[in-house]
N, C-alpha and C positions, 0 to 999 in steps of 0.2 A: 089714868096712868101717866099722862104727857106729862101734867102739872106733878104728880109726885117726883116724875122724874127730873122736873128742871129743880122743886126744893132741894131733892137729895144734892141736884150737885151743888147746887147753893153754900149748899152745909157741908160740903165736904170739902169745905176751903178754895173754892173758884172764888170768890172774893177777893182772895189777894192772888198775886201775878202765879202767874200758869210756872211751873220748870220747866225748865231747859228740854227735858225730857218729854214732857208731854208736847211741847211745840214741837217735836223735830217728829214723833209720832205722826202729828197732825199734819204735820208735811210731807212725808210719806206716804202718809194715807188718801192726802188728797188727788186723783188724779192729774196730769197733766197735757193730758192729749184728746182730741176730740173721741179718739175710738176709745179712751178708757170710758170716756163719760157714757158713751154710747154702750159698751159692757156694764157701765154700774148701771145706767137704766133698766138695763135687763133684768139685771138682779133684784133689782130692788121693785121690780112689777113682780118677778115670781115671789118674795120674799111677802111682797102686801098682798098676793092671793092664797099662798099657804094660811097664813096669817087669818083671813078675814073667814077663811071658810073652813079650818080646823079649831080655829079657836074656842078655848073652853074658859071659863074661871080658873080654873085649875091652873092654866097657864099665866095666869097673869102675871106670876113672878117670873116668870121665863119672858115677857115682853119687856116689863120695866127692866129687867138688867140687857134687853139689848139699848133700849131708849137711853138707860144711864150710860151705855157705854160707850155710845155716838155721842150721845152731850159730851161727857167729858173729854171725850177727843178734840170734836171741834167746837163748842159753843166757847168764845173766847170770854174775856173776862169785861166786863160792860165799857170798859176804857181798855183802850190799847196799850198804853203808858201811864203811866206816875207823873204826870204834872209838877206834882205838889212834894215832887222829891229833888234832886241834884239841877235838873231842867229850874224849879223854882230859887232853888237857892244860887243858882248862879247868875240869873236874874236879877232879883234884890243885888246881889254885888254890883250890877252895869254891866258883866262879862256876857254881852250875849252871841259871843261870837262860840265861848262854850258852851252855852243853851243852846247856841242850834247844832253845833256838830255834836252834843251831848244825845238829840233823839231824832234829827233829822232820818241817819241814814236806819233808826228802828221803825221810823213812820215811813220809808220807803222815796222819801223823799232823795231827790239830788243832792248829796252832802256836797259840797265844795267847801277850801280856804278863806276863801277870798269873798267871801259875804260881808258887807260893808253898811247895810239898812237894815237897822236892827226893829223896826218898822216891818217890812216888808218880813225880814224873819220871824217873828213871832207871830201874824196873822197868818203864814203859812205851818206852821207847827200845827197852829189851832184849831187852823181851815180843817188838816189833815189826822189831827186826833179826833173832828168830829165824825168823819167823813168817816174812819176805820171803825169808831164805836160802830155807828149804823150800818156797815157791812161785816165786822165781824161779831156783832152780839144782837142788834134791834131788829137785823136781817131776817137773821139765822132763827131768835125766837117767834119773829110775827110770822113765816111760813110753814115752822116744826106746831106752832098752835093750828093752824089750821086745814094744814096737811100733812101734819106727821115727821117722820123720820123723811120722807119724801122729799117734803116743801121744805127739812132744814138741807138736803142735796141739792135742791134746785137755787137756795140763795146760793148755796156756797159755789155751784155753775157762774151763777150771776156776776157775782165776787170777782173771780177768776177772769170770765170772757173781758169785766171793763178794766182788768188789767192788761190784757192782749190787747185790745181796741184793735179785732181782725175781724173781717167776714160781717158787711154792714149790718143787717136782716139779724145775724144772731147779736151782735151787738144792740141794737132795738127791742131786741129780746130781753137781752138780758137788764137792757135800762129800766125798762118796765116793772122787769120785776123789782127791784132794789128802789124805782121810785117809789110807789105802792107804800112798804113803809117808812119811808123815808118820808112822805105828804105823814105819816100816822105821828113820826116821829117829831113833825114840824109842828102839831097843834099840842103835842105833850110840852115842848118846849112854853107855847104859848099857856099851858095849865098852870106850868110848876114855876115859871118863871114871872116876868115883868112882862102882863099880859099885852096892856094897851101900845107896849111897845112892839112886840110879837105881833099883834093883830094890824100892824102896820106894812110889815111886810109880809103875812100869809095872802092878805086881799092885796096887793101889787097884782094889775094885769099879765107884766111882762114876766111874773114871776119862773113859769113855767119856757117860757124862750132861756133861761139860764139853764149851766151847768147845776146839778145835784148838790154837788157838794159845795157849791157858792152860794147854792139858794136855801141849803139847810143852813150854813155857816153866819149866814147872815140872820137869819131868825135864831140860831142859837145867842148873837152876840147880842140882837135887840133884843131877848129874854133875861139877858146878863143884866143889860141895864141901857136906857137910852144914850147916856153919855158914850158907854162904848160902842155903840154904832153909830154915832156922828161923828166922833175920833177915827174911824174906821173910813168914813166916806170922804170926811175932809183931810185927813193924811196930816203931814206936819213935820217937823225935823221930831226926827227918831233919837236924838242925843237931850233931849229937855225932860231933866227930872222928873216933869208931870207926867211925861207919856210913860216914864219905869215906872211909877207908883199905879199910873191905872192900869197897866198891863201885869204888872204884879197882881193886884185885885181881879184880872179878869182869869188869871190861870186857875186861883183858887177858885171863882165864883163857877167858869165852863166844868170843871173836874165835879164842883156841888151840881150841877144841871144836870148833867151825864148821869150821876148816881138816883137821885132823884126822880127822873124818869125811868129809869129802870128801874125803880121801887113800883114806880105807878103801874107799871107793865106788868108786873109779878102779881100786884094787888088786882089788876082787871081780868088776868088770866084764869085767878083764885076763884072770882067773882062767877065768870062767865063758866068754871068747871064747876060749882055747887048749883050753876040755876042749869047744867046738864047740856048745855049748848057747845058742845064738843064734836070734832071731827071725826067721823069712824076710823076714818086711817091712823094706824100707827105709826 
């Protein structure tokens, strides 16, 4: 059922950008306070034991339209943003003082005026469209495959808590969770990409002493291509033509990565529900 339910939403135009409407749902619906999470735990334990111990076949369209109806609230769309729209094309012009106030303050980032390294801006855009892929879609799918409606509540806890960064211990909690596929998301990167450059920094020892989203960002750009991970480490004046032209190439190429890997996801999910190796939970 999980798997038909993540095709249907598939197909029912999650593909291109969510509305207005279904995001402010999904913000709604999310709680916001410790005691709500602690009420939706509840629910969602009596919810998987009505579930495990009335169930009949007969039900099973009554399971898949609630499974579709969580997806499509919150399983977001495999990229956060559009790349490859007004962010790219004001790029190609050199204005990237409008590329970052164009998606900065959608990726959550600190919009300001007065951003002057345009260098510095576009590795934080990137940093941070990868960073939201994998908590708002690589999260959400690799926990709902193998714990249900469940495991997609406990990413989206996850999600949430390392945007508070309160309360050490659940913080650690919730790192864990989100690393988990995040290491899953970092060898797909190494599949679909420029492997032997990938495989360079998955085997780094210090790998793991970094932040997540430095340490996926980095193995995303070494998948892009070696060139833009030495561009990346060695820096350089941000005003020289060469570094617009490869940074233009990288927005396209990260936005081709992101999709790609969420192909690969879809097709192992496929794989691992025909050989029957499925979660009981719903």
């Amino acid at each position: 059922m999980k798997f038909l339910a993540v095709m249907l939403t598939i197909i029912l135009g999650r593909y291109k950008r969510r509305s207005q409407r279904v995001v402010s749902l999904s913000r709604a619906a999310t709680p916001q306070s410790y005691l709500h999470w602690i009420l939706l735990i509840l629910c969602m334990l009596a919810l998987e034991t009505f579930l495990l111990l009335l169930f009949r076949w007969e039900s099973g369209i009554f399971v898949l339209a609630i499974e579709l109806m969580v997806l499509y609230i919150y399983l977001e769309n495999w990229s956060p943003s559009d790349l490859t729209g007004k962010y790219y094309q004001d790029w190609c012009r050199g204005d990237f003082q409008a590329s970052w106030l164009q998606l900065a303050g959608l990726l959550g980032l600190n919009r300001t005026d007065d951003v002057t390294d345009c260098q510095s801006a576009h590795y934080a855009i990137c940093q941070q469209y990868i960073f939201l892929s994998l908590t708002g879609f690589f999260a959400l799918l690799f926990w709902f495959v193998f714990l249900g409606i469940p495991g997609l509540f406990l990413a989206l806890w996850a999600g949430w808590q390392l945007q508070r960064r309160q309360k050490k211990r659940l913080l650690l909690a919730a790192q864990m969770v989100i690393w988990i596929p995040a290491r899953a998301l970092g060898f797909t990167f190494f599949i679909v990409g420029n492997g032997v450059s990938a495989f360079h920094q998955l085997k780094k020892p210090h790998a793991d002493d970094q932040g997540i989203s430095d340490w996926l960002f980095r193995i995303a750009l070494a998948a892009v291509g070696e060139e833009s991970y030495k561009q990346y480490k060695l820096g350089g004046d941000c005003g020289v033509d060469q570094f617009r032209h490869l940074a233009a190439e990288e927005i396209i190429s990260l936005n081709r990565l992101i999709r790609r890997s969420a192909i690969l996801w879809l097709v192992m999910f496929g794989l691992l529900t025909m050989l029957g190796v499925e979660t009981p939970l719903y």
